[in-house]
N, C-alpha and C positions, 0 to 999 in steps of 0.2 A: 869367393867362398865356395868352396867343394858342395858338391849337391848331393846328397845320398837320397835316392826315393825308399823311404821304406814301406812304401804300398807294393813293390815289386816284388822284396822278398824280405826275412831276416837277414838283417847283416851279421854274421858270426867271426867272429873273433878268436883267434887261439893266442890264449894268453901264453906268451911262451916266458914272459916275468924276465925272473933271476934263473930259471929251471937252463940256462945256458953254461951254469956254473963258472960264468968267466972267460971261457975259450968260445974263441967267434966262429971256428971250426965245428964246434958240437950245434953254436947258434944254427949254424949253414944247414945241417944235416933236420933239425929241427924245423925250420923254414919251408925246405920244399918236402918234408914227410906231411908239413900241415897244408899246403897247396896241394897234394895229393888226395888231402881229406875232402877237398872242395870247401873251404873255409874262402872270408873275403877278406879277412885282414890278419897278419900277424905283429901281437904289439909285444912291448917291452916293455924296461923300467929304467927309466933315466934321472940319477942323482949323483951329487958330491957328497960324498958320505960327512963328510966332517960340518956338512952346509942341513944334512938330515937330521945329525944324531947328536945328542952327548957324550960325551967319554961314559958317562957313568949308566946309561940305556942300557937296561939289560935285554934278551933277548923274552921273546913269549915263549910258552911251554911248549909249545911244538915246535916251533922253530930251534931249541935250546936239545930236544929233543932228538932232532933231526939232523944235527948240523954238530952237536957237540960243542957249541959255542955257549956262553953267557954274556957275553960282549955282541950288543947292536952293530958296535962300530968294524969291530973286527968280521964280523961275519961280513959285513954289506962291503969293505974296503977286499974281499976275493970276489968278489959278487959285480966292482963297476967296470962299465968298460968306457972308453976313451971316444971319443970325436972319431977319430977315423975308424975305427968299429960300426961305430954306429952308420959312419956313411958307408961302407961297403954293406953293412947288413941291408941297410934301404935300399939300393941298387943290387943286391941279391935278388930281395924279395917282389921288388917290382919287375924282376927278370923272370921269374916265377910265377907274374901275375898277380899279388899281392899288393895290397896297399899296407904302410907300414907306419905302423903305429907306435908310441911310446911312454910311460905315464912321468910328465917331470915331478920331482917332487920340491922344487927350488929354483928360485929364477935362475941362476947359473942354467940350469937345464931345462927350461924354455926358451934361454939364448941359444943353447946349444942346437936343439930342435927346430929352433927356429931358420938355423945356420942352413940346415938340413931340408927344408923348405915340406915341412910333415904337410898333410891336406889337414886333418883338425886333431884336435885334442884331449886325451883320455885322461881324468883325472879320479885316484883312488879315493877310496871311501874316505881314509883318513886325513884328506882333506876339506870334507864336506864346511866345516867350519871356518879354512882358512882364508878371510876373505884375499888379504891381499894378495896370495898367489890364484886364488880364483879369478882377481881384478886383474894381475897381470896377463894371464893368459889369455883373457875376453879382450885384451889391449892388441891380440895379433888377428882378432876380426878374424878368426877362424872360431870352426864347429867346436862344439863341445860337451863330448860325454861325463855324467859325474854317476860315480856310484853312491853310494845310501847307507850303506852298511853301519854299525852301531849309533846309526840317527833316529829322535825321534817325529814324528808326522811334524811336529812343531820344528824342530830342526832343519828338516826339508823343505820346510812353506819359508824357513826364513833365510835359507841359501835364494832359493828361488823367486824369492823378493827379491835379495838381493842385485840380482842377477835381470838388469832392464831391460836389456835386449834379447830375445827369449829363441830370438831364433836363430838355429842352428842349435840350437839347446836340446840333448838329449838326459832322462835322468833314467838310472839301473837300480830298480829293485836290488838289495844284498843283502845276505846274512856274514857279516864277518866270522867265520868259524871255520877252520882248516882239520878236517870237514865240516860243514855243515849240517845235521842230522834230517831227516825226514820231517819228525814232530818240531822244529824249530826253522825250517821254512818259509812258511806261511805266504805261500803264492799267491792265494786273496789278496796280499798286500799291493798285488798289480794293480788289481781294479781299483783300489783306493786312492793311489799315484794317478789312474787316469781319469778318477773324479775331481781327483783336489786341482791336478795343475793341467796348465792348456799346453803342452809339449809330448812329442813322443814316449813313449814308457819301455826300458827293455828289462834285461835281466842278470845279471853279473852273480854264478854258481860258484859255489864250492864244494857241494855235494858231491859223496862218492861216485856216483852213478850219471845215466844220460836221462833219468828219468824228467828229472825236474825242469830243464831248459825246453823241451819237448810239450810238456804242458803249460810250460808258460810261453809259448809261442803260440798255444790253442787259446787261450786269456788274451791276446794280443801284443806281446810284445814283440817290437822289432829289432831289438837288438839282442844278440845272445853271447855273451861272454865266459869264456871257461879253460881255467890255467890246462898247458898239453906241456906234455913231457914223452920225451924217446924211453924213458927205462924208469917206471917208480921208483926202483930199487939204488938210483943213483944218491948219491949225498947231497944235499940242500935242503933247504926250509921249505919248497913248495912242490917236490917229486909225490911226495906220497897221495897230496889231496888235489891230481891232477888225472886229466884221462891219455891213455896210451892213443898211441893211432890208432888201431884196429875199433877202440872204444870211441876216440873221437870220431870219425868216419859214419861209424853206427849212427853217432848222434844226429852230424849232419847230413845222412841221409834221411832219418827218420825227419830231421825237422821238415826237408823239402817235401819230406809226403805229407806231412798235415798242412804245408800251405796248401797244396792243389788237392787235397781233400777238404778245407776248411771253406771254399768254392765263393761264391757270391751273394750266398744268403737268399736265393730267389729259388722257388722251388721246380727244377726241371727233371725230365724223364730221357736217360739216355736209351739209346737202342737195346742196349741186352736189358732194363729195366721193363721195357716194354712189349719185349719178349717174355718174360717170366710173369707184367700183368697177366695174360694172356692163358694160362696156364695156372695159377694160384689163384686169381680170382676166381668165383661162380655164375653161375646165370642160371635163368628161369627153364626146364627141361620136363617134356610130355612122359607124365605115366604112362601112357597108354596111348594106340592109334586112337584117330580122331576123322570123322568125316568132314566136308566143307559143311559149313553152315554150323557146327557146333559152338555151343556157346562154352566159352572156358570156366572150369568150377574149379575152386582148391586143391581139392582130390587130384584133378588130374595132373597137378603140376607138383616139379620137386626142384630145388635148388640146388646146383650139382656143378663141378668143373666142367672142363673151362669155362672161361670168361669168355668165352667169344658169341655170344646173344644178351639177351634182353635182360640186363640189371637186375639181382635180385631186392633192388628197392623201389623196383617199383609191380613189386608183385600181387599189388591192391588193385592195380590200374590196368595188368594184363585178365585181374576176375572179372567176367562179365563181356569181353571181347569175344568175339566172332571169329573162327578161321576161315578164311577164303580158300583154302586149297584141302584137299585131303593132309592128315601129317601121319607119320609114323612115330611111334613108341620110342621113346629117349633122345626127341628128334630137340635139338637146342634151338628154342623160340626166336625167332627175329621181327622187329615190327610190320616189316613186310608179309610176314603170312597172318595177320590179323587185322579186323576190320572194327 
C-alpha cells in the first residue's frame, strides 16, 4: 500500500476531470502546466458511459449550460477516453513527477486502473452511497479518498461504518455546487468530520476562488482538491468552475506558506523577534541624577523604551532599593546598579 504522510504536507490535487475535453494532447499540455503549479497529483475520471448513465439522464444545469447538451450520455461518450490514453497519460505524468490519479465510476474502470497499476483511489461524492463499488475498490487493498458532497453527517458515519478497514482511508469535506458559493461552504464542517471519524480529513472545492482550500488547510486538512483547466472559456461542463494556472499556482503557493506559518504550536522567539523585543518593550529609566547611596522613590523613575533594563513589572521591587554607584539622568536601570 502507498504511504502518503500527511503531517509533511497537503497533498494537492489538480482535478484535471473531463476538463481534457477528449484529446490526450490538451490532457498532456494540462499535466505538466499543473506540475509547474507544484501540485502532487493530477487525477482524472475514468468511466463506460453506457456502464454510468441511462439513455434517459439528463444532464445538470450547468453542465447543460455549458456544454449545450441535455443528454448525460452524450456528453460523457466525447468526454471518455480509452486504456491506452489513460496509460500514456500516467507515464506522462510520472515523467513530470506526478502521481496519477483517476476517479472510476464502474467496475469496468477499477479493472481498468487497476490494469494501470494507480497507487490508490479517488472516489466522487456521488458515490458516497455506493457501497458495492466502494466494496470493490477496498478489494484492491489500495488507499482511499472519498468525497462528501450532497451527504448528510448520518450519511457519512454510515459509508464509514461501512468501510472496516479504516486505513488508508481518507474522507473530503465537499459542497457539490459548480461553483460553490462562499455562504454555502461551511468549512466548520472540517472540524466536525475530525470529531466524528478517526481518519484524515481534507477538502475537495468548487468554489470560484483560492480562498477556501487556503483556510481549510489552516482547520487542518490535508488533502486539497480543486478541478484546473488551461482556458475557462473552453467548452465542457467543468472549465468555468475551475482555476487557471496562474490562479492554481497562487493557490499552491499560498497553501505552502501557511504550512510553515502554521509552525508547531510551541511558542518560540526567532532572531529578528528578539531584536524588535528589544526596542518595543520598556524598562524602568532615572528621572533625574542620582548619587551612591540614594534610596529609589517613584518620582525618580519612569517607564520608557527600550527594553534593555529592569522590567517594568517589577517596578514595586526597584522602590525602596539602594544605588551603589553614582547614575545619571535617563540612565536605563539594570540590577546591577542597585543594592
Amino acid at each position: 500500500m502507498v504511504n502518503i504522510n500527511f503531517n509533511d504536507s497537503t497533498f494537492i490535487i489538480a482535478e484535471i476531470g473531463v476538463n481534457h475535453n477528449g484529446s490526450v494532447e490538451l490532457a498532456k499540455k494540462m499535466i505538466k502546466s499543473a506540475s509547474d503549479c507544484g501540485v502532487d497529483a493530477v487525477k482524472f475520471q475514468t468511466f463506460v458511459s453506457e456502464d454510468l448513465v441511462s439513455e434517459n439522464a439528463k444532464t445538470a444545469e450547468y453542465q447543460e449550460k455549458n456544454t449545450n447538451e441535455n443528454s448525460q450520455l452524450e456528453m460523457l461518450k466525447k468526454l471518455e477516453l480509452s486504456y491506452e490514453d489513460f496509460f500514456e497519460l500516467k507515464k506522462y505524468a510520472e515523467k513530470c513527477g506526478l502521481m496519477f490519479l483517476s476517479s472510476p465510476f464502474d467496475f469496468k474502470s477499477v479493472d481498468l486502473l487497476e490494469k494501470l497499476d494507480v497507487s490508490l483511489y479517488k472516489l466522487g461524492s456521488g458515490e458516497l452511497t455506493n457501497f458495492e463499488l466502494i466494496d470493490y475498490v477496498l478489494k484492491t487493498n489500495k488507499p482511499l479518498i472519498l468525497s462528501t458532497g450532497m451527504a448528510t453527517l448520518d450519511e457519512i458515519k454510515e459509508t464509514y461504518d461501512f468501510i472496516k478497514n479504516k486505513d488508508g482511508l481518507v474522507i473530503l469535506h465537499c459542497i457539490t455546487g459548480y461553483p460553490t458559493s462562499f455562504e454555502e461552504a461551511n468549512l466548520n464542517f472540517i472540524k466536525t468530520l475530525q470529531k466524528e471519524l478517526d481518519v484524515p480529513i481534507g477538502f475537495s472545492d468548487h468554489s470560484p476562488g483560492i480562498e477556501l482550500p487556503i483556510a481549510a488547510v489552516a482547520l487542518g486538512a490535508c488533502v486539497v482538491e480543486k478541478h484546473f483547466t488551461l482556458d475557462k472559456t473552453l467548452e465542457g461542463p467543468d472549465h468555468k468552475a475551475s482555476l487557471n494556472p496562474e490562479e492554481f499556482k497562487a493557490m499552491v503557493d499560498a497553501i505552502r506558506n501557511v504550512e510553515v506559518a502554521m509552525g508547531d504550536g510551541i511558542r518560540k522567539f526567532s532572531e529578528n523577534e528578539k531584536n524588535i523585543k528589544k526596542v518595543a518593550r520598556k524598562s524602568i529609566i532615572l528621572n533625574n541624577d542620582i548619587k551612591k547611596g540614594t534610596v529609589l522613590k517613584k518620582e525618580m523613575l519612569s517607564i520608557k523604551r527600550p527594553g534593555t533594563g529592569i522590567e517594568p513589572k517589577y517596578l514595586n521591587e526597584v522602590i525602596g532599593k539602594i544605588a551603589n554607584k553614582d547614575l545619571n539622568s535617563s540612565v536605563i536601570l539594570q540590577w546591577e546598579d542597585l543594592e
